[in-house]
The first five atom37 places (N, CA, C, CB, O) and aatype in JSON, in Angstrom:
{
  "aatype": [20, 20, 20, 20, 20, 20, 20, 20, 20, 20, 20, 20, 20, 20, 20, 20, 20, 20, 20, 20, 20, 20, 20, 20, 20, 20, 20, 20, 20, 20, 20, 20, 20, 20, 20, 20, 20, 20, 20, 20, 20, 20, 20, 20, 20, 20, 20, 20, 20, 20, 20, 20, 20, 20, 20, 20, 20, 20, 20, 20, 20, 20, 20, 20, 20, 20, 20, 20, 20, 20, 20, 20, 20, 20, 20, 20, 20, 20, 20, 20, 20, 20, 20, 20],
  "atom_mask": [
    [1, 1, 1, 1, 1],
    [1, 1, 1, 1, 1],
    [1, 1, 1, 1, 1],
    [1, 1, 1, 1, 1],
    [1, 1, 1, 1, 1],
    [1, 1, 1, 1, 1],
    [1, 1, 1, 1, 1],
    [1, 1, 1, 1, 1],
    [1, 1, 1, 1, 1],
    [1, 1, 1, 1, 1],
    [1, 1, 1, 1, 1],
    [1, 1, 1, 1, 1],
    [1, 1, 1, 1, 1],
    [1, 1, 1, 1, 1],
    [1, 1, 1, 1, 1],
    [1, 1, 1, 1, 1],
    [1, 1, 1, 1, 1],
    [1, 1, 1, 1, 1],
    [1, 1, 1, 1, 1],
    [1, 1, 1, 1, 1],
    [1, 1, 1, 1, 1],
    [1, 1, 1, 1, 1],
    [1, 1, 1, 1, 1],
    [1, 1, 1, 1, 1],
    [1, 1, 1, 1, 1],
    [1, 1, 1, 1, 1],
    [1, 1, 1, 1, 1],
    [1, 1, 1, 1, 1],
    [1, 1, 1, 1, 1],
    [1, 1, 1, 1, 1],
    [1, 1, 1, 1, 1],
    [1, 1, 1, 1, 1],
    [1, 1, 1, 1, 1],
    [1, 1, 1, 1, 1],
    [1, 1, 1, 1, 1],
    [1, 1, 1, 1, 1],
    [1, 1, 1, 1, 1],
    [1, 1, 1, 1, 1],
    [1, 1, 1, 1, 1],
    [1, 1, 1, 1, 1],
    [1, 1, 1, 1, 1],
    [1, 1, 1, 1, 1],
    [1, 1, 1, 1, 1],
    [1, 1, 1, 1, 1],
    [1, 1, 1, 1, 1],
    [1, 1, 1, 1, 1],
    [1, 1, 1, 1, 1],
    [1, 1, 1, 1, 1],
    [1, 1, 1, 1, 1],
    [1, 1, 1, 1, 1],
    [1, 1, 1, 1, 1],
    [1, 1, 1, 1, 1],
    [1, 1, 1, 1, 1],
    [1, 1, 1, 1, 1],
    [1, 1, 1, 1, 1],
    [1, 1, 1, 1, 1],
    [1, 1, 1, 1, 1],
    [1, 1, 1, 1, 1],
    [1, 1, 1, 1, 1],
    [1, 1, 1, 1, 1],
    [1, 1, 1, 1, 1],
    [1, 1, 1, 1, 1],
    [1, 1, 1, 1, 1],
    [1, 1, 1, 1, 1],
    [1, 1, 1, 1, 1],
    [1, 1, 1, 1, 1],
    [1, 1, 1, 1, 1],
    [1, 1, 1, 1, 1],
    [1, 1, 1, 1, 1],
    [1, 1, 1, 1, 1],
    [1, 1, 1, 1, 1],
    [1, 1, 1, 1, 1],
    [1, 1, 1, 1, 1],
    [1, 1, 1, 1, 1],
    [1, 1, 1, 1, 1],
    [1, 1, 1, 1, 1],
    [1, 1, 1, 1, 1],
    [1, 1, 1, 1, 1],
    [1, 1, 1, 1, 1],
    [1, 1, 1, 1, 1],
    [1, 1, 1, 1, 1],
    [1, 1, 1, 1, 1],
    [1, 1, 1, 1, 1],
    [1, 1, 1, 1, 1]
  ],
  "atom_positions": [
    [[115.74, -46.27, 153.63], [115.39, -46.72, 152.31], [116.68, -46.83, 151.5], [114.37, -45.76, 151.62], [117.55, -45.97, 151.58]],
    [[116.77, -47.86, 150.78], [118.27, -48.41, 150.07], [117.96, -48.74, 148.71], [118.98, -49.84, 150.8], [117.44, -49.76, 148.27]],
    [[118.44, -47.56, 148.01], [117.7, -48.26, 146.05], [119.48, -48.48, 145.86], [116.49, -46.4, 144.21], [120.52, -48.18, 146.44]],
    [[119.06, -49.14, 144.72], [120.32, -49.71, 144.21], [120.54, -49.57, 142.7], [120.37, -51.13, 144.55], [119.53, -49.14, 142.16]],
    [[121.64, -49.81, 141.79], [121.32, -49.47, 140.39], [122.02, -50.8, 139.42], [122.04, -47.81, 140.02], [123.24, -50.93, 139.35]],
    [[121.12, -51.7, 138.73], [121.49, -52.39, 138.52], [122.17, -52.26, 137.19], [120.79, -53.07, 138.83], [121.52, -51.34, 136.69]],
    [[123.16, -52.65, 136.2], [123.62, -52.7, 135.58], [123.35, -53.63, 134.52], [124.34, -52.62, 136.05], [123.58, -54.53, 135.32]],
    [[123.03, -54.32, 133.34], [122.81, -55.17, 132.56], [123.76, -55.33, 131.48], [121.72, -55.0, 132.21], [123.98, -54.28, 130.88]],
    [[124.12, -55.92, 131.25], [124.93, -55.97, 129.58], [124.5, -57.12, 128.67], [126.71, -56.23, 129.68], [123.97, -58.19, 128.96]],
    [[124.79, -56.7, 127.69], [124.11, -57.33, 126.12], [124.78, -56.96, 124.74], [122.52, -56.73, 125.87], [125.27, -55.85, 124.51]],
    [[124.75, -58.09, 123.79], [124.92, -57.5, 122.77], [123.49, -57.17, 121.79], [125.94, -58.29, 122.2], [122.48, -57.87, 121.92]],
    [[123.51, -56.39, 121.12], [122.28, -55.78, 120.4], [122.54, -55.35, 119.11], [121.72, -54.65, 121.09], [123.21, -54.32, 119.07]],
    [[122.2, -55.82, 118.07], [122.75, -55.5, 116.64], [124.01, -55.44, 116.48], [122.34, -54.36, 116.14], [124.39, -54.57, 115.69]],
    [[125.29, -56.48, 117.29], [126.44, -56.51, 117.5], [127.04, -55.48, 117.82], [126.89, -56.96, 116.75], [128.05, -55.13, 117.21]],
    [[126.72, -55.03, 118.48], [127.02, -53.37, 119.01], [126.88, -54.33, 120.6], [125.44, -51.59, 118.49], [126.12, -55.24, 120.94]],
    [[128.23, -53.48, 121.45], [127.48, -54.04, 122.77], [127.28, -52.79, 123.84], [128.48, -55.35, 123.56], [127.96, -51.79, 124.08]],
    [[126.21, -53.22, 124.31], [125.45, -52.22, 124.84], [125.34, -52.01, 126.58], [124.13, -52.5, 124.23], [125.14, -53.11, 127.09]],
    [[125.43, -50.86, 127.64], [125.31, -51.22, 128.48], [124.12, -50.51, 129.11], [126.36, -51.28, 128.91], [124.15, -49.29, 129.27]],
    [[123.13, -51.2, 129.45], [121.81, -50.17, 130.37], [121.97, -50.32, 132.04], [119.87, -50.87, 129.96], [122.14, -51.27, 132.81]],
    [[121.82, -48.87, 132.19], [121.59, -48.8, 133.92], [119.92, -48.72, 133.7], [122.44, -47.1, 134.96], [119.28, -48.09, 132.86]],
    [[119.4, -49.78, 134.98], [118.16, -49.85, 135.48], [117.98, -48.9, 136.35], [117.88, -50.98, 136.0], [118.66, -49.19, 137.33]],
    [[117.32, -47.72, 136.56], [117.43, -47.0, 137.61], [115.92, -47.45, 138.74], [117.57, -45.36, 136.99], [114.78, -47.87, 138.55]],
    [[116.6, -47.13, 139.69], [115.93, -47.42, 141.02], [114.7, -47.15, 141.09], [116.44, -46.81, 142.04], [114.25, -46.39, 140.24]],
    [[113.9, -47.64, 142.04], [112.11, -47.42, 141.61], [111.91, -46.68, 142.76], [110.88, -48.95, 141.48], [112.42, -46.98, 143.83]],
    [[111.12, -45.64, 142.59], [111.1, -44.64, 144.24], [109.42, -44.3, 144.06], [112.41, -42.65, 144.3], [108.8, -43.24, 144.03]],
    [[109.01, -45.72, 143.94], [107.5, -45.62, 144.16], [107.22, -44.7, 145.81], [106.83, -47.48, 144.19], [106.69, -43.63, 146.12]],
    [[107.9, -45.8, 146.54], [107.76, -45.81, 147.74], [108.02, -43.83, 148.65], [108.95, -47.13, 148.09], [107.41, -43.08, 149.42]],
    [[109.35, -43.87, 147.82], [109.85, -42.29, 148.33], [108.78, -41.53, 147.88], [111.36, -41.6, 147.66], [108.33, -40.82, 148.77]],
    [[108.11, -41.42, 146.61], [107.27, -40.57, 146.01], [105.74, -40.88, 146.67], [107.4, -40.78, 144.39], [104.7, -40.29, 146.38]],
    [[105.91, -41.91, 147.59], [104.28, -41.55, 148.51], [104.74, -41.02, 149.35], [103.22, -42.67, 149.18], [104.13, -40.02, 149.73]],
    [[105.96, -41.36, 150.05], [106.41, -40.64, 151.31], [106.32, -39.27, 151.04], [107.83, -40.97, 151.77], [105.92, -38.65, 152.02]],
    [[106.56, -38.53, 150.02], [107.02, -37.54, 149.61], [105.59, -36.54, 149.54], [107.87, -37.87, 148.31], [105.55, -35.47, 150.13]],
    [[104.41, -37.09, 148.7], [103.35, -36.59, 149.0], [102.61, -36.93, 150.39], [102.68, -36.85, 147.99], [102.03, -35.96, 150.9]],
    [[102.59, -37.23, 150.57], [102.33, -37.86, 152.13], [102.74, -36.73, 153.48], [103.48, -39.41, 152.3], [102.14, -36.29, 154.46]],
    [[104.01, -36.59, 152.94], [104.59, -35.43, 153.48], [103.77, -34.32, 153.3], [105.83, -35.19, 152.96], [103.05, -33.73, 154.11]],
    [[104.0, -34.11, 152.05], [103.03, -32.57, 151.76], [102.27, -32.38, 152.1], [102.57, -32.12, 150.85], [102.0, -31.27, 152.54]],
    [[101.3, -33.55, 152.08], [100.02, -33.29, 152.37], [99.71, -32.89, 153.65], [99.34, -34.24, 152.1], [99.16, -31.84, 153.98]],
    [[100.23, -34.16, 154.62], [99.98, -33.75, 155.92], [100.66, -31.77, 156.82], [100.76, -35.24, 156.64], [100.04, -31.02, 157.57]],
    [[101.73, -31.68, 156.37], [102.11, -30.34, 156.72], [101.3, -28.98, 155.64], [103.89, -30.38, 156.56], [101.19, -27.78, 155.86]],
    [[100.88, -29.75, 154.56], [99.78, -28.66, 153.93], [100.92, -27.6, 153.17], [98.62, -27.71, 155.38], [100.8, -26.38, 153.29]],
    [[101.65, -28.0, 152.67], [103.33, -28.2, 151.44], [102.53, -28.43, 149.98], [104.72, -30.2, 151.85], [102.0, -29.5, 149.67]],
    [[102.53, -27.04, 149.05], [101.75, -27.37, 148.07], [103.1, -27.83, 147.21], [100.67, -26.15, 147.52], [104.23, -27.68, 147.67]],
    [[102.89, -28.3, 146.17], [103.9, -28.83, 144.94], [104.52, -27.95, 144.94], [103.52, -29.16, 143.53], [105.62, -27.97, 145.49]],
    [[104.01, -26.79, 144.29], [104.29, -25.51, 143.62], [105.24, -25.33, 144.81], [102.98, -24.31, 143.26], [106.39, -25.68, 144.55]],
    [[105.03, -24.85, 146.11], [106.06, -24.26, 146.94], [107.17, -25.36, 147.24], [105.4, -23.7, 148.29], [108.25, -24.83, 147.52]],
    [[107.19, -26.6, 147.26], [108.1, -27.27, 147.01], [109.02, -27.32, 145.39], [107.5, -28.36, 147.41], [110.24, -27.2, 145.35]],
    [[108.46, -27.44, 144.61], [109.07, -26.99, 143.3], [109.75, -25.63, 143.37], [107.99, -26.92, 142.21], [110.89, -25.65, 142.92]],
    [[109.34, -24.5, 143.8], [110.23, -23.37, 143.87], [111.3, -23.61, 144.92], [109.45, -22.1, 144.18], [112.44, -23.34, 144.54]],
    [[111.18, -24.04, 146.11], [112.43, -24.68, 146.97], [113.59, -25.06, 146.36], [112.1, -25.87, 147.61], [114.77, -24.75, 146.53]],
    [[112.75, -26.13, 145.27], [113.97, -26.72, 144.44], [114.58, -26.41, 143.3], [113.8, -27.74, 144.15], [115.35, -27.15, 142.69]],
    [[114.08, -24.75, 142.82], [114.08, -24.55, 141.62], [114.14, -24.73, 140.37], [114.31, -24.3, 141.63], [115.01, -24.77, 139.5]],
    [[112.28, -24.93, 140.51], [112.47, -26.34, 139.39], [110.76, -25.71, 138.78], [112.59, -28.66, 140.43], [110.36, -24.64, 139.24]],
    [[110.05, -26.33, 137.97], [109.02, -26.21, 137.65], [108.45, -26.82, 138.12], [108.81, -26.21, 136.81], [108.95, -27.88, 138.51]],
    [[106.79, -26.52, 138.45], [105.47, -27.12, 139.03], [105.44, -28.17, 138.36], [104.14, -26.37, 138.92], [105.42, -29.13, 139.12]],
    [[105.42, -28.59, 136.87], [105.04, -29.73, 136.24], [106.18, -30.43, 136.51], [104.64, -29.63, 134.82], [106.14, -31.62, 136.84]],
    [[107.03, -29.91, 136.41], [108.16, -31.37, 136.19], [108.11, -31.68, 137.26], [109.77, -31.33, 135.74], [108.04, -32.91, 137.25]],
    [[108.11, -31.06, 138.98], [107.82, -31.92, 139.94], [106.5, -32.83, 140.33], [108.04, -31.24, 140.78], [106.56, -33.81, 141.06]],
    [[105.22, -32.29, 139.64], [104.22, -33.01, 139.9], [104.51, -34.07, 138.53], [102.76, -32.1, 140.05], [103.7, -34.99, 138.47]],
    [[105.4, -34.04, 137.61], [105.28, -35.27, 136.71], [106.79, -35.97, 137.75], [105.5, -34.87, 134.52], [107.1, -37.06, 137.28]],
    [[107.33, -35.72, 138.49], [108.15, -36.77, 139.3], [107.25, -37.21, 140.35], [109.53, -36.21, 139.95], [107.23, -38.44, 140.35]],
    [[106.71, -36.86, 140.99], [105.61, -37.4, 142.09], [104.87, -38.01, 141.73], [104.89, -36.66, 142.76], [104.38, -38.88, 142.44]],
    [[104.41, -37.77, 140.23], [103.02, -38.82, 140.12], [103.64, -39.97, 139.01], [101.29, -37.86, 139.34], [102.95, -40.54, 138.17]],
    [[104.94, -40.14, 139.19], [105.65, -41.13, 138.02], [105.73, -40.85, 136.86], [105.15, -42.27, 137.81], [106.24, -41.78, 136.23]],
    [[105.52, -40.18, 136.38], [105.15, -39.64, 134.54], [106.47, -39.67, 134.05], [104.4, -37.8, 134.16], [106.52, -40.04, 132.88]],
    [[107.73, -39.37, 134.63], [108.8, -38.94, 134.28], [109.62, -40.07, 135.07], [109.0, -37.42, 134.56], [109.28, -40.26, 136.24]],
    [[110.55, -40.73, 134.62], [111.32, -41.75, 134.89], [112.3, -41.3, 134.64], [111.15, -42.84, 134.39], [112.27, -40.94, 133.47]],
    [[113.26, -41.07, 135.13], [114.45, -40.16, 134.24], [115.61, -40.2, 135.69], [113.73, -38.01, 133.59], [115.2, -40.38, 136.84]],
    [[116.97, -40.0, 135.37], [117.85, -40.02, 136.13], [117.58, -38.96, 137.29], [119.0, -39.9, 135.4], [117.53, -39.14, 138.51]],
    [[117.39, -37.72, 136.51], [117.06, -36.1, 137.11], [115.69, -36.15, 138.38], [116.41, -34.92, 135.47], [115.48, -35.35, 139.29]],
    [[114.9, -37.4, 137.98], [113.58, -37.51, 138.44], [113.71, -38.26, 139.59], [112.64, -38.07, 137.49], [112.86, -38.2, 140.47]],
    [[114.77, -39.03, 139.68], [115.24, -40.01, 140.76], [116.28, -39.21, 141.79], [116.05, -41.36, 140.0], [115.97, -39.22, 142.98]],
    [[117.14, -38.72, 141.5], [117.54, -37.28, 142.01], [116.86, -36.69, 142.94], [117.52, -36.37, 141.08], [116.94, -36.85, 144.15]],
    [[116.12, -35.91, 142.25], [115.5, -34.85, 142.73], [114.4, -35.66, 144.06], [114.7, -33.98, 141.32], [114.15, -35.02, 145.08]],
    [[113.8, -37.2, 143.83], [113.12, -37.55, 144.89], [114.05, -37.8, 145.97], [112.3, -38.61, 144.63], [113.65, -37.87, 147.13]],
    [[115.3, -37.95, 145.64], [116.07, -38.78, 146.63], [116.51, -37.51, 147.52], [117.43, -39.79, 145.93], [116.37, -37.57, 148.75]],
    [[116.99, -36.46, 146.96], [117.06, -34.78, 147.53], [116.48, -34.67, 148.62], [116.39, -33.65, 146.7], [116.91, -34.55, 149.77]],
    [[114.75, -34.75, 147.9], [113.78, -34.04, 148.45], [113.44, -35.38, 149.91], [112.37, -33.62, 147.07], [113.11, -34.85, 150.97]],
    [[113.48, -36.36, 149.92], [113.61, -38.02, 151.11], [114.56, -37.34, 151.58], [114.11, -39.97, 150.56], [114.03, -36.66, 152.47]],
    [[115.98, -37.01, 151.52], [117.35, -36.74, 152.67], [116.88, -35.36, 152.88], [119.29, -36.85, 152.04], [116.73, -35.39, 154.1]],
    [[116.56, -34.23, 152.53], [116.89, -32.89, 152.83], [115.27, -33.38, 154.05], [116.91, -31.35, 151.19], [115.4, -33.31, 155.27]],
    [[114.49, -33.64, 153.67], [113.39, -33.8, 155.04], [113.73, -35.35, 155.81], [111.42, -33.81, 154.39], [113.17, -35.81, 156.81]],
    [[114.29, -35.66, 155.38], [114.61, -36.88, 156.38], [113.46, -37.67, 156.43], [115.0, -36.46, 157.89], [113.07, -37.72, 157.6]],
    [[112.72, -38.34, 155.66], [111.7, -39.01, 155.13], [112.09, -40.05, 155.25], [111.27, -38.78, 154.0], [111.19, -40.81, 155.62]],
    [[113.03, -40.54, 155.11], [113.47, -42.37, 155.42], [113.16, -43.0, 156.53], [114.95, -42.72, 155.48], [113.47, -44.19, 156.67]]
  ]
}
């Protein structure tokens, strides 16, 4: 699996501005439950793995959270099990 990060530039209230698009890990985040499910891997014990909270990983798995940290942490959790 190969995400990429696209870059955009613009000017915006003459200010110029630059946004990173970050990568979409629809795909990693089924793999990811998919995973769990089948080995019977609750959130919670994956969230403590990663030392992290129950919600903030079930709000990265179920998309709620879009965020740099959120893309991260799926991409971690795809290489450390080799999910690709």
């Amino acid at each position: 699996m190969i995400f990429s990060i696209e870059i955009a530039y613009g000017w915006e209230g003459g200010i110029y501005k630059e946004a990173i698009k970050m990568p979409e890990t629809i795909n990693g985040r089924e793999k990811i439950k998919a995973y769990l499910s089948a080995n019977d891997i609750s959130i919670a014990s994956l969230a403590t793995m990663y030392g992290m909270s129950k919600q903030d990983l079930s709000d990265y798995l179920a998309g709620r959270k879009k965020n740099p940290k959120a893309n991260q942490v799926i991409l971690k959790i795809i290489s450390d099990f080799k999910l690709s």
